[in-house]
Structures are given as C-alpha cells and as structure tokens.
Biopython code that builds the backbone (N, CA, C, O; Angstrom):
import numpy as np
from Bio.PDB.StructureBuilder import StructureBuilder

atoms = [
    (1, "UNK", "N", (103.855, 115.675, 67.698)),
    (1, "UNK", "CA", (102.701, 115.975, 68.524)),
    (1, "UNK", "C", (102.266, 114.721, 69.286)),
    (1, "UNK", "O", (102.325, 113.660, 68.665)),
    (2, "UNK", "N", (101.821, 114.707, 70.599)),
    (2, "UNK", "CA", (101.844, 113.820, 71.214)),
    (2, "UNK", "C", (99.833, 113.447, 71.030)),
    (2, "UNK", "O", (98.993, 114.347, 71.009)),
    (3, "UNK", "N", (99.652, 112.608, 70.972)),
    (3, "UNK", "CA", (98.065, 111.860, 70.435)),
    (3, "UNK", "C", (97.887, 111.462, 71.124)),
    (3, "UNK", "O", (97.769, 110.486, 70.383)),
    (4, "UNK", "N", (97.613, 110.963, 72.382)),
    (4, "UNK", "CA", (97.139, 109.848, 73.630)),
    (4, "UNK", "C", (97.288, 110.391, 75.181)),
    (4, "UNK", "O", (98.311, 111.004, 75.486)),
    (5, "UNK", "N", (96.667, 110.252, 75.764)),
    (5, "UNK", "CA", (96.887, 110.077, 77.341)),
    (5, "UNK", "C", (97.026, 108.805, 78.474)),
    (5, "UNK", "O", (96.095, 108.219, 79.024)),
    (6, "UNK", "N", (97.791, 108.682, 78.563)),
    (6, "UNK", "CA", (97.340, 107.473, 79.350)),
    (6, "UNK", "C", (97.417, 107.593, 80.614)),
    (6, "UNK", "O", (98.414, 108.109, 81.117)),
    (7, "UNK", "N", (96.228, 107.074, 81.478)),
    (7, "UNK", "CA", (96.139, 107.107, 82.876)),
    (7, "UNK", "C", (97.172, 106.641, 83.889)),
    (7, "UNK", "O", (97.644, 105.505, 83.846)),
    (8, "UNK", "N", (97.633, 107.872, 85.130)),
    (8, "UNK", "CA", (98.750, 107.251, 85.703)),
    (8, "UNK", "C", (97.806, 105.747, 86.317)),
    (8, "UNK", "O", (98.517, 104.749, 86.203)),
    (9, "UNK", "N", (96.723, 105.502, 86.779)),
    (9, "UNK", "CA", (95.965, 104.408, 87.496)),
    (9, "UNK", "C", (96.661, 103.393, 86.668)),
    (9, "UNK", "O", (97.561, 102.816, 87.278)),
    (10, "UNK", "N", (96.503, 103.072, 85.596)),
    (10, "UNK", "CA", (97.496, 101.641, 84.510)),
    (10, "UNK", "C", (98.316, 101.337, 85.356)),
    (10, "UNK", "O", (98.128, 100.378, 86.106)),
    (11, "UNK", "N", (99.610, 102.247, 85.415)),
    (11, "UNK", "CA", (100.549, 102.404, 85.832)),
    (11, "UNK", "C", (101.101, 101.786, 87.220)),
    (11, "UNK", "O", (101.979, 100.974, 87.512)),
    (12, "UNK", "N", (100.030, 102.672, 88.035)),
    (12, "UNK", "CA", (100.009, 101.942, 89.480)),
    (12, "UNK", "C", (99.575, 100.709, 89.569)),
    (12, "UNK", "O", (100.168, 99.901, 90.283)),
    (13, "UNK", "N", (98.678, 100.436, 88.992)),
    (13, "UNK", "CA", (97.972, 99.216, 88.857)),
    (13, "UNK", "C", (99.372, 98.031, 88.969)),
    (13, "UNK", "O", (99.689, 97.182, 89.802)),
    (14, "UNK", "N", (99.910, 98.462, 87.781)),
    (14, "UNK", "CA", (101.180, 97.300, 87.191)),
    (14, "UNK", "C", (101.784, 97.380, 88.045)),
    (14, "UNK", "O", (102.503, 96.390, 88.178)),
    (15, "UNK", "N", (101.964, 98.510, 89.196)),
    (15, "UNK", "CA", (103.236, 98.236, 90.007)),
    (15, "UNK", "C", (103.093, 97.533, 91.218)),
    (15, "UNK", "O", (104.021, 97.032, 91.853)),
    (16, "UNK", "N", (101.378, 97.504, 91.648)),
    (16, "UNK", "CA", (100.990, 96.454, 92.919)),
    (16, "UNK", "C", (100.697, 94.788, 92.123)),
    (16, "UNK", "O", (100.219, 93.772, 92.628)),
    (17, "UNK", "N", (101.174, 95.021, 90.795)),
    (17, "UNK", "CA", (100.435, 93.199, 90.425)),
    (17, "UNK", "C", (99.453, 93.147, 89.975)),
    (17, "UNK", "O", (99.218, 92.059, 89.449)),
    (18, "UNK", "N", (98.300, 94.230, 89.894)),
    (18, "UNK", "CA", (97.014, 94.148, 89.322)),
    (18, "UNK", "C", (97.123, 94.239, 87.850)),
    (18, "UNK", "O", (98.022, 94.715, 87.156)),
    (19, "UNK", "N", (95.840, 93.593, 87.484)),
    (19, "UNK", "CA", (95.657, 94.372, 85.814)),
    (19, "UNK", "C", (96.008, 95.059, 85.534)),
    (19, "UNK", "O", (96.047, 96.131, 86.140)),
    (20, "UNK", "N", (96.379, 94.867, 84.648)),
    (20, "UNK", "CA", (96.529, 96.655, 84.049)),
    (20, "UNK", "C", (97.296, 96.123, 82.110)),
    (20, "UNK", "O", (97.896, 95.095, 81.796)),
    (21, "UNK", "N", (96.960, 97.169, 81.357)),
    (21, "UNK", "CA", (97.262, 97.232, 80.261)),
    (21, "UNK", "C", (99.052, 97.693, 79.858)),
    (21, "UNK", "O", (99.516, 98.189, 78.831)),
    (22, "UNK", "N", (99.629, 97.334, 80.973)),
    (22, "UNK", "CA", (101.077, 97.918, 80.965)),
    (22, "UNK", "C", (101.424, 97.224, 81.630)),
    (22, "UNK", "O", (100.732, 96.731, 82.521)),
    (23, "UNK", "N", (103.111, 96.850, 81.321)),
    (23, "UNK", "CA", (103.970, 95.949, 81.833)),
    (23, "UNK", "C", (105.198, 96.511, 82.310)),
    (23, "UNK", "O", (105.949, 97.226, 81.647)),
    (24, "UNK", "N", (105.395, 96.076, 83.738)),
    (24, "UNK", "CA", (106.850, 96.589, 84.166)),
    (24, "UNK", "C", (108.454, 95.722, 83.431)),
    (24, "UNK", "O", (108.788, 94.568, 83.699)),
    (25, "UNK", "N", (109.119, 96.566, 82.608)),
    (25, "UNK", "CA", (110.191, 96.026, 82.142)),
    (25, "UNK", "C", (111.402, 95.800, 83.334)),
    (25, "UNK", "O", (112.023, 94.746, 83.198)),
    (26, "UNK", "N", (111.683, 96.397, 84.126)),
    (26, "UNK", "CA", (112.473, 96.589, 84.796)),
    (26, "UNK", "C", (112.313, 97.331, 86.091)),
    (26, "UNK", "O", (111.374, 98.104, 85.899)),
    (27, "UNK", "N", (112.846, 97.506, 87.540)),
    (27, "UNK", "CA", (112.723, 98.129, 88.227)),
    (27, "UNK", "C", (113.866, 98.116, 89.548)),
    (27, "UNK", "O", (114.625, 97.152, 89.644)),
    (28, "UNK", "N", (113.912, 98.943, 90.279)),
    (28, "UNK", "CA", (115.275, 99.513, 91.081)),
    (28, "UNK", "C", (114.686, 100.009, 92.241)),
    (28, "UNK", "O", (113.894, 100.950, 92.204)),
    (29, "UNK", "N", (115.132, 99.243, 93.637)),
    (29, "UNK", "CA", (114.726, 99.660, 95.028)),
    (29, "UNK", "C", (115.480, 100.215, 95.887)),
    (29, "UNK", "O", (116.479, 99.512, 96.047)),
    (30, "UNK", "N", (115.497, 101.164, 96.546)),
    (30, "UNK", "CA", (116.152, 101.421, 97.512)),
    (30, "UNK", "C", (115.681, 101.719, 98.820)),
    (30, "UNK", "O", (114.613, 102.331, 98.798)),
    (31, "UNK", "N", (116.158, 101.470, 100.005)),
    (31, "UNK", "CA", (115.311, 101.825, 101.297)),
    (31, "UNK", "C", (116.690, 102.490, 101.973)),
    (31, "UNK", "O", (117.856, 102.098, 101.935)),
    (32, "UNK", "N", (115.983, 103.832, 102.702)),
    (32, "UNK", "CA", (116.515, 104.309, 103.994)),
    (32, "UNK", "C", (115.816, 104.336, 104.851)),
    (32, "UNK", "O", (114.614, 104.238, 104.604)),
    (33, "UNK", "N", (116.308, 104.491, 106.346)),
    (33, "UNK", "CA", (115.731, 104.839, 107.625)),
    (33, "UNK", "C", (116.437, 105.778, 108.261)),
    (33, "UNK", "O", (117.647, 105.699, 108.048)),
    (34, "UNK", "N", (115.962, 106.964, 109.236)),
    (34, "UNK", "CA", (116.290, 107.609, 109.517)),
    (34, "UNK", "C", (115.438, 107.762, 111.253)),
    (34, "UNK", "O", (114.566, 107.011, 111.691)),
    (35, "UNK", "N", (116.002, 108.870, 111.886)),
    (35, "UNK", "CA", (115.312, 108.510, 113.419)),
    (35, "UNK", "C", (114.779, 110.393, 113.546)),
    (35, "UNK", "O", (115.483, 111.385, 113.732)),
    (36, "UNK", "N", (113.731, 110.304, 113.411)),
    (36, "UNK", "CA", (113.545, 112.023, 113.312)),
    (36, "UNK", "C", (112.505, 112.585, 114.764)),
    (36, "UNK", "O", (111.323, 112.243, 114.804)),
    (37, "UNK", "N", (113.063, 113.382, 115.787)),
    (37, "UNK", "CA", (112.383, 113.477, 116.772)),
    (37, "UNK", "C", (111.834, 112.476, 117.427)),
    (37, "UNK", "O", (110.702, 112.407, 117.907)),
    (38, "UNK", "N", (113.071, 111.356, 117.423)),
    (38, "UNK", "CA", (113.064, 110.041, 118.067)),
    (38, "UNK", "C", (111.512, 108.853, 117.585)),
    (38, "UNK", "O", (110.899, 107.996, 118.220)),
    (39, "UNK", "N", (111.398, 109.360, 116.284)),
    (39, "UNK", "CA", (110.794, 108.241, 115.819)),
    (39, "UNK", "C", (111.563, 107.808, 114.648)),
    (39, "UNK", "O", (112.152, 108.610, 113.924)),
    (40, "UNK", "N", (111.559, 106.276, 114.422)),
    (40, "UNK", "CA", (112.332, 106.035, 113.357)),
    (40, "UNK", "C", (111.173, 106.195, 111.847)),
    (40, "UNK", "O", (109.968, 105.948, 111.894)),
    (41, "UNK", "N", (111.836, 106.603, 110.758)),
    (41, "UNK", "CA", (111.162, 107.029, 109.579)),
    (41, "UNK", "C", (112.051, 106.420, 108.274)),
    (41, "UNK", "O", (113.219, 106.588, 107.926)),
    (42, "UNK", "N", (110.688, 105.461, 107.606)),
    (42, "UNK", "CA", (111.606, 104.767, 106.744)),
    (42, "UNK", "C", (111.128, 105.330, 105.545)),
    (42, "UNK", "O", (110.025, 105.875, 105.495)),
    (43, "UNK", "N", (111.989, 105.222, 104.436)),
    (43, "UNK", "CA", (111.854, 105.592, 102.923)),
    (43, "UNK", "C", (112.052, 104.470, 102.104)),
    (43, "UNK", "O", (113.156, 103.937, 101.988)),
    (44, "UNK", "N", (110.861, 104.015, 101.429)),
    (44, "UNK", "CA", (111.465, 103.258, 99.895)),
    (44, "UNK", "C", (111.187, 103.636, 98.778)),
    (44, "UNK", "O", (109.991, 103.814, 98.546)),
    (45, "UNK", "N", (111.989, 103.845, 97.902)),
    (45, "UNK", "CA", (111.949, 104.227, 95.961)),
    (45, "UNK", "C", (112.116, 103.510, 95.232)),
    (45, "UNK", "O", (113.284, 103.218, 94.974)),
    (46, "UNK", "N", (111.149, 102.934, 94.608)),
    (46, "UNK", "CA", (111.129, 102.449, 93.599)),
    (46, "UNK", "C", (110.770, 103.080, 92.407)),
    (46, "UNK", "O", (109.893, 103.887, 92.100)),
    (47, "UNK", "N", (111.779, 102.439, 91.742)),
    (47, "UNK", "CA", (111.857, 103.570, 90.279)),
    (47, "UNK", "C", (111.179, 102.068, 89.164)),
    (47, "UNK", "O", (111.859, 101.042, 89.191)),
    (48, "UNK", "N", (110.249, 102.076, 88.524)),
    (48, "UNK", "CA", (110.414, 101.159, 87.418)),
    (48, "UNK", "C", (110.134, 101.754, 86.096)),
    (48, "UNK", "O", (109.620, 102.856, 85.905)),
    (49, "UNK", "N", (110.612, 100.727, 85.010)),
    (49, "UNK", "CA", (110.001, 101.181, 83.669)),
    (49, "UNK", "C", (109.239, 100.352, 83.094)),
    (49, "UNK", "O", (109.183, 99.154, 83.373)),
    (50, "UNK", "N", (108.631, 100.886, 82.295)),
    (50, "UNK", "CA", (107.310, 100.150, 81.771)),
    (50, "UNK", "C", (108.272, 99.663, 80.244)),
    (50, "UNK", "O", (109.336, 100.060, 79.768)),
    (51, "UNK", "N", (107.224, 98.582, 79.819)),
    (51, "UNK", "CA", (107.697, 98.161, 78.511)),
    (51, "UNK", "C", (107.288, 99.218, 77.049)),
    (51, "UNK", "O", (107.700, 99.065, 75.899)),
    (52, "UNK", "N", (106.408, 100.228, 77.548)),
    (52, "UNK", "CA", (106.296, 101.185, 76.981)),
    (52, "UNK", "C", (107.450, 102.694, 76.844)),
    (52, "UNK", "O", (107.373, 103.793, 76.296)),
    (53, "UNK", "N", (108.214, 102.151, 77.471)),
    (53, "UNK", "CA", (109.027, 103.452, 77.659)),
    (53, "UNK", "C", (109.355, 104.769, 79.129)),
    (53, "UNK", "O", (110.336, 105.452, 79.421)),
    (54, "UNK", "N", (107.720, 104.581, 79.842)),
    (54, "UNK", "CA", (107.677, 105.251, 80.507)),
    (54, "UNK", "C", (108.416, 104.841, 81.825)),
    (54, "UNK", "O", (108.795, 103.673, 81.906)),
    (55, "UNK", "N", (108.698, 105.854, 83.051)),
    (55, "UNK", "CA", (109.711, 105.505, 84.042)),
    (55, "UNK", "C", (108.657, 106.308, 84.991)),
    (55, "UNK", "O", (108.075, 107.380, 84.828)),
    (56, "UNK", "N", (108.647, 105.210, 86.206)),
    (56, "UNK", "CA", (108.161, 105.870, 86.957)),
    (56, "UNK", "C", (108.292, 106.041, 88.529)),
    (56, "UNK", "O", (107.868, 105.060, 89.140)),
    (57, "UNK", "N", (108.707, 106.908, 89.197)),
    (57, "UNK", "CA", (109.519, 106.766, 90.974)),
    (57, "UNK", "C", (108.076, 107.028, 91.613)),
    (57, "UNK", "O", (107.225, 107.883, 91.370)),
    (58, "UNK", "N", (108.147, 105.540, 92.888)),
    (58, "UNK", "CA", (106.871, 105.591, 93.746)),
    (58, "UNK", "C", (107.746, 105.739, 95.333)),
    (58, "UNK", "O", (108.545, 104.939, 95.819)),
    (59, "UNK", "N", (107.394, 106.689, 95.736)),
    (59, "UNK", "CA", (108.364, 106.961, 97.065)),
    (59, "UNK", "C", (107.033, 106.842, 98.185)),
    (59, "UNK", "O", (105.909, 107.338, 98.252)),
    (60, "UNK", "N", (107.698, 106.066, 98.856)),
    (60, "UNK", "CA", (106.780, 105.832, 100.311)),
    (60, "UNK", "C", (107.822, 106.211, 101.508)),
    (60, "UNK", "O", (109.012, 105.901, 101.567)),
    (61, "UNK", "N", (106.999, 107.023, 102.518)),
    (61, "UNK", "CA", (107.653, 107.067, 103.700)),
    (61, "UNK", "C", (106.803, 107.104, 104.746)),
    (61, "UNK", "O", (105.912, 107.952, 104.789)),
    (62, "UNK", "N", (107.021, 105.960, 105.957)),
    (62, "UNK", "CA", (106.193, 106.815, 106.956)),
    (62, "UNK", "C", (107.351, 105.886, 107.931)),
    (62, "UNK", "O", (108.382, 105.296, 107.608)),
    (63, "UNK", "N", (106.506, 106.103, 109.542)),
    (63, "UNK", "CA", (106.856, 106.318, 110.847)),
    (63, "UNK", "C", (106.826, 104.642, 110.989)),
    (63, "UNK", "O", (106.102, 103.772, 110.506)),
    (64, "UNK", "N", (107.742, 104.636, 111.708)),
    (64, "UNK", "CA", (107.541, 103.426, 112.303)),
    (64, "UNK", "C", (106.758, 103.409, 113.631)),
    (64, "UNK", "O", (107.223, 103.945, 114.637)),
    (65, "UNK", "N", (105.978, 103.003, 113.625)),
    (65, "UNK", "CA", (105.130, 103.019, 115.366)),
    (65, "UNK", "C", (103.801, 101.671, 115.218)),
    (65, "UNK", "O", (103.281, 101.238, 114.190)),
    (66, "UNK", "N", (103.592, 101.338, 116.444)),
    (66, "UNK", "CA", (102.441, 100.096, 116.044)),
    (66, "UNK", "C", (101.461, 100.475, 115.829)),
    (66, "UNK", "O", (101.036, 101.502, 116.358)),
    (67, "UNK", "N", (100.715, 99.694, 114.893)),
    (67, "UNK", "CA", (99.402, 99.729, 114.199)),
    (67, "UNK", "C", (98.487, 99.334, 114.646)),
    (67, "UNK", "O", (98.494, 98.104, 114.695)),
    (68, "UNK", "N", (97.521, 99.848, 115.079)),
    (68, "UNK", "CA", (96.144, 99.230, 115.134)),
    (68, "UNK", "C", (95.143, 98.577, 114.120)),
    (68, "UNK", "O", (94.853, 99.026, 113.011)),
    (69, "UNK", "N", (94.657, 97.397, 114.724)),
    (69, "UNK", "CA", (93.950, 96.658, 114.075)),
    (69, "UNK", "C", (92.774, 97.499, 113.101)),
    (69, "UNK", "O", (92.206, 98.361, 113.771)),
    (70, "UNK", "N", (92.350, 97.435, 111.830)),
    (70, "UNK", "CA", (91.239, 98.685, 111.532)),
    (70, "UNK", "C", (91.966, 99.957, 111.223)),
    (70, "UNK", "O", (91.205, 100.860, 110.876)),
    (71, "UNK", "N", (93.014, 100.214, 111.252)),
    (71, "UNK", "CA", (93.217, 101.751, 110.999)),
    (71, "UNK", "C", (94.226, 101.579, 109.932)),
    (71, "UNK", "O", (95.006, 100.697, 109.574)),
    (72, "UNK", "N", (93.821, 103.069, 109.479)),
    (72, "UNK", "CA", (94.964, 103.035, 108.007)),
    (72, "UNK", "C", (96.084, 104.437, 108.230)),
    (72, "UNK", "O", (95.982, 105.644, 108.007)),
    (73, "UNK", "N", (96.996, 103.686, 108.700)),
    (73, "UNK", "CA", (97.872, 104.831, 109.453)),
    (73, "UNK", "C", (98.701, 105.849, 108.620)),
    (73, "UNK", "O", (99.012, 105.337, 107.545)),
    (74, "UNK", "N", (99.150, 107.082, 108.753)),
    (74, "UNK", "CA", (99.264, 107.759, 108.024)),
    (74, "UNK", "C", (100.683, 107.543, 107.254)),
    (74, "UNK", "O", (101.493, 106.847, 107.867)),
    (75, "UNK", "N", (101.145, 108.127, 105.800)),
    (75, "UNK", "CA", (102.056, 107.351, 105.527)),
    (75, "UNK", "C", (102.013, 108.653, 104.291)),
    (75, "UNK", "O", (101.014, 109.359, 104.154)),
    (76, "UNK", "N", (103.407, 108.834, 103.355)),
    (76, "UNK", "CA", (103.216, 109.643, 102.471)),
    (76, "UNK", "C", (103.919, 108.759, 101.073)),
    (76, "UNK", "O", (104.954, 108.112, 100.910)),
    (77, "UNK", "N", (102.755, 109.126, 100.215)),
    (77, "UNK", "CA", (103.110, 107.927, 99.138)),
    (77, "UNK", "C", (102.944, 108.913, 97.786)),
    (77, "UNK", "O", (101.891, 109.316, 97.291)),
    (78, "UNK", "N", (104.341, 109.174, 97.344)),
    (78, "UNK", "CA", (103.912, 109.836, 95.979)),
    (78, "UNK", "C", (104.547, 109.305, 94.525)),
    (78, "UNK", "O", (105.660, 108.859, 94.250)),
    (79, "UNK", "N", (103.638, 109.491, 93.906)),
    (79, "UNK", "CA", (104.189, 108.856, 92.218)),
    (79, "UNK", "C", (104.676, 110.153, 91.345)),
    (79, "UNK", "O", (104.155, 111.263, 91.458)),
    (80, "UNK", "N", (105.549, 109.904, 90.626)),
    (80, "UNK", "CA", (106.298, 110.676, 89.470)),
    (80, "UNK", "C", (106.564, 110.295, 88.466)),
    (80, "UNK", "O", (107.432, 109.424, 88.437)),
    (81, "UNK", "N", (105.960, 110.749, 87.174)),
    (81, "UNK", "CA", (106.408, 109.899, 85.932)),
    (81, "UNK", "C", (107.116, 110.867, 86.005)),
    (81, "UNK", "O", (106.839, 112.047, 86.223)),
    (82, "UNK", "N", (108.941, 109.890, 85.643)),
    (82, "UNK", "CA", (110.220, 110.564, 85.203)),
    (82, "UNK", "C", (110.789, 110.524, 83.650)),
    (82, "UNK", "O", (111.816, 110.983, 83.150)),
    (83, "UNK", "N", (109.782, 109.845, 83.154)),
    (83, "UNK", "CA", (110.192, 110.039, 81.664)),
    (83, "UNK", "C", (108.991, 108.926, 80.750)),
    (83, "UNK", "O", (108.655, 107.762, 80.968)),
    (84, "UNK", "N", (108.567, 109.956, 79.637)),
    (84, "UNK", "CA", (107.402, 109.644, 78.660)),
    (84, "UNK", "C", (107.855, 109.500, 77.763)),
    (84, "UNK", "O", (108.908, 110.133, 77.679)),
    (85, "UNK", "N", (107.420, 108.492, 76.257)),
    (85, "UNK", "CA", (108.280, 108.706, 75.096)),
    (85, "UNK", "C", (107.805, 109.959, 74.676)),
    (85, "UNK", "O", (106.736, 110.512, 74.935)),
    (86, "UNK", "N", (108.983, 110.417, 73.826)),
    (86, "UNK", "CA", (108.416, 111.798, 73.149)),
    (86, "UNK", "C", (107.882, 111.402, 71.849)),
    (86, "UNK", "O", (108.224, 110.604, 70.976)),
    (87, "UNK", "N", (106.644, 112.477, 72.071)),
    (87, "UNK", "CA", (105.598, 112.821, 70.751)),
    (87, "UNK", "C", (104.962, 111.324, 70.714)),
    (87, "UNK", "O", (104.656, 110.910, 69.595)),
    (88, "UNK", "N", (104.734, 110.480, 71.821)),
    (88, "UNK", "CA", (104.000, 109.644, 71.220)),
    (88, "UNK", "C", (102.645, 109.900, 72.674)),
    (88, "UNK", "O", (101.601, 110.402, 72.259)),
    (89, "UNK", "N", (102.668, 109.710, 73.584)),
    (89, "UNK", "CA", (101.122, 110.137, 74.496)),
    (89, "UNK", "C", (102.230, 110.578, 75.632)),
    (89, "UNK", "O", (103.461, 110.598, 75.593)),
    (90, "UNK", "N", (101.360, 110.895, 76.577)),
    (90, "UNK", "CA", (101.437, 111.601, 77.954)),
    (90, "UNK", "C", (100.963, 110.577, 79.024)),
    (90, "UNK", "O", (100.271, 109.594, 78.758)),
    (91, "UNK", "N", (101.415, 110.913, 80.276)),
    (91, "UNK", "CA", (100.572, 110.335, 81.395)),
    (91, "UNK", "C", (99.792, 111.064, 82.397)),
    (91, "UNK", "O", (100.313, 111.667, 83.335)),
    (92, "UNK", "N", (99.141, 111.029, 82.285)),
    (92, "UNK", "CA", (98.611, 112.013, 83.163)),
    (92, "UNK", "C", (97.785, 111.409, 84.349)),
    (92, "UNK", "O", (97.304, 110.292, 84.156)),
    (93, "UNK", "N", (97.497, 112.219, 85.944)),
    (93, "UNK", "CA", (98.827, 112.910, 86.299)),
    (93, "UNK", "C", (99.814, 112.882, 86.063)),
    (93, "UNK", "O", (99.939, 112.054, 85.160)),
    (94, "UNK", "N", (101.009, 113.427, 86.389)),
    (94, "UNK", "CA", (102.331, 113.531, 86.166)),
    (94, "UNK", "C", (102.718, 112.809, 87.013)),
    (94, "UNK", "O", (103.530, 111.885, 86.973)),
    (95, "UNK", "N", (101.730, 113.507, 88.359)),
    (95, "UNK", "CA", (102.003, 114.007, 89.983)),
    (95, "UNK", "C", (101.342, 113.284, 90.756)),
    (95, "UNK", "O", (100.215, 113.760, 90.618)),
    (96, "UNK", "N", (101.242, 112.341, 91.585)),
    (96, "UNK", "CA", (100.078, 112.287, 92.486)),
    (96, "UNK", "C", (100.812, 112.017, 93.894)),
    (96, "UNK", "O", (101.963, 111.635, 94.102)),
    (97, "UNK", "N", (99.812, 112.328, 94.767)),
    (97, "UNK", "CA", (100.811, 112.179, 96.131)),
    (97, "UNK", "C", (99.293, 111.978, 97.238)),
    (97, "UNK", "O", (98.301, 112.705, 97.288)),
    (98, "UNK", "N", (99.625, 110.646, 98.078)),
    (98, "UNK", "CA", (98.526, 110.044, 98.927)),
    (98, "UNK", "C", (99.136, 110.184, 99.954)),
    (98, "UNK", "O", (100.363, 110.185, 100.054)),
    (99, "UNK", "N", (97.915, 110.391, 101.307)),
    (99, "UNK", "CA", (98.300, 110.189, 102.832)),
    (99, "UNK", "C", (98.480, 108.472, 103.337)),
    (99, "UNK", "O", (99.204, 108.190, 104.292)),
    (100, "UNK", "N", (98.163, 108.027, 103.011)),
    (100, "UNK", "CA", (97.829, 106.714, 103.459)),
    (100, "UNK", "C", (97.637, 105.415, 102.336)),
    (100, "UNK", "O", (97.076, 105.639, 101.263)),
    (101, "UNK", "N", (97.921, 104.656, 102.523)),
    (101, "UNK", "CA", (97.332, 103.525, 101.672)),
    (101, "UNK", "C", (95.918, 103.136, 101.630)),
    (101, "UNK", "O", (95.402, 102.922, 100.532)),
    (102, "UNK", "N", (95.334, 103.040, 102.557)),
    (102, "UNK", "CA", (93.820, 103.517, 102.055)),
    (102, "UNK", "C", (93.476, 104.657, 101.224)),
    (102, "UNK", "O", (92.737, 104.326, 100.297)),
    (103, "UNK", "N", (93.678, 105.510, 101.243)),
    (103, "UNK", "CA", (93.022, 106.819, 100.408)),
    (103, "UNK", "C", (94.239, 106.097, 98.549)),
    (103, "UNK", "O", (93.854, 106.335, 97.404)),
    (104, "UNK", "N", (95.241, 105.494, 98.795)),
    (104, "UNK", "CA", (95.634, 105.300, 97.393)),
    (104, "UNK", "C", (95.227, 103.745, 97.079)),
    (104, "UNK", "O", (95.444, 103.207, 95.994)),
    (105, "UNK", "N", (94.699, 103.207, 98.022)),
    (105, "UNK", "CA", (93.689, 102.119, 97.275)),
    (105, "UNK", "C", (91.933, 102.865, 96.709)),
    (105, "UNK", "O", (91.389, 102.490, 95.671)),
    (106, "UNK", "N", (91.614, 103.420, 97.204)),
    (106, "UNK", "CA", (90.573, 104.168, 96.800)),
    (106, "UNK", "C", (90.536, 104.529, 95.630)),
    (106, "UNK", "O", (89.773, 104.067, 94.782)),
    (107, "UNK", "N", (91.538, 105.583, 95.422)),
    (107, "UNK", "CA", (92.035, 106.066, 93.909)),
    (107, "UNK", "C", (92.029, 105.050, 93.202)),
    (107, "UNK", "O", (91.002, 104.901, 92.541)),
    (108, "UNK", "N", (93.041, 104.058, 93.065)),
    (108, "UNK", "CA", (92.585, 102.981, 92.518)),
    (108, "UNK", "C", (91.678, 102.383, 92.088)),
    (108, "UNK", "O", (91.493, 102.155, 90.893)),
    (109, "UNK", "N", (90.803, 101.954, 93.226)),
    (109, "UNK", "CA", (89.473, 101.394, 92.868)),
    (109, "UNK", "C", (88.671, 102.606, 91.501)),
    (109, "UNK", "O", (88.484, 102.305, 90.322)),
    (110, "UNK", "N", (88.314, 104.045, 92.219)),
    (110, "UNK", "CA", (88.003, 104.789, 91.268)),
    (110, "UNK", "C", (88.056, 104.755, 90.252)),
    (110, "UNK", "O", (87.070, 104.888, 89.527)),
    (111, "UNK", "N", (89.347, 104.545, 89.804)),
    (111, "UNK", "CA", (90.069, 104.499, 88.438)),
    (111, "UNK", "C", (90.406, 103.247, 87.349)),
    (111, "UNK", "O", (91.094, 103.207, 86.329)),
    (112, "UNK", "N", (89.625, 102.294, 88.028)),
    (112, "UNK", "CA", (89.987, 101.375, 87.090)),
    (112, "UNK", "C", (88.703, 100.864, 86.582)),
    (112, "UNK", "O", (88.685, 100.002, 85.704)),
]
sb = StructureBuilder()
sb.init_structure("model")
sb.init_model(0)
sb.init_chain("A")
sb.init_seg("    ")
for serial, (resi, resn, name, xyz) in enumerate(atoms, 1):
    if name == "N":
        sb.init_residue(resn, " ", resi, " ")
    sb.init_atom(name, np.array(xyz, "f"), 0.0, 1.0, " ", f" {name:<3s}", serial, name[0])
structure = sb.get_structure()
C-alpha cells in the first residue's frame, strides 16, 4: 500500500535548480526542430531521475519567432511522472501541462 504523496512542485523545483527536498540522480536530453507552416518549432525532453526512484519527462515546445521585451510568449510545457517506486508514495499530479513559462513559474511560486 502506498502511504505518502509527494508534490509534483518538489520535483520541478529540482529540475530548474531550486530548493527542493529531492535530488536529480541522473538525466537525458534530447532536442528536435521541425518547420511547421513555415515556422520553425523546437522540442526538448528531458527525462530525469530523482535519487528517490522517481523518473520524470519535461517536454517543452514552442515556435521560434522574436520576443518581445515584457511578454511571456506562448510555449507548451508538460511534465510526466514515468515511474514511482511501488507501494512506497505517489506523485501527484501525475500530469501537468503549462502554456507558457510564466503561468509554470506561477505554479511554482504557489506551490512551494
């Protein structure tokens, strides 16, 4: 039976460098680009694992186009825990998925 929850926020936390009560053991990057209705569109995955066991894929993709000074341009950023130890806690969300890096610094802030 699994006894604990632990917040995906830890999690993220550890994977930008912040505090957090969890440590990344290891981790694996990959980037594509692609050109979709003549904008180019990049992808990176990072998969890491925690020293706890857990594994987790943070996939970012957005557009390449210039940024304005002040704006938080749109971008799709989602987390997946891919593997929990069994019977010992959970993470919860499982799932989370942001428009932008502002709205997943927010969460953040919220959550810690």
């Amino acid at each position: 039976m699994k006894e604990a929850t632990q917040h995906l926020a830890l999690y993220i936390r550890a994977l930008h460098g912040a505090e957090s009560t969890v440590c990344v053991r290891d981790y694996s990057v990959s980037s594509n680009s692609t050109v979709d209705e003549g904008l180019e569109v990049t992808e990176h995955i990072l998969t890491a694992t925690f020293t706890d066991g857990v594994v987790i894929r943070r996939t970012l993709e957005q557009d390449r186009l210039p940024v304005c000074e002040n704006t938080c341009p749109e971008c799709w950023i989602i987390y997946e825990v891919l593997e929990c130890p069994v019977d010992q806690f959970t993470v919860s969300p499982a799932h989370m998925t942001f428009n932008s890096t502002c709205r997943e610094a927010w969460w953040m802030t919220y959550h810690s």
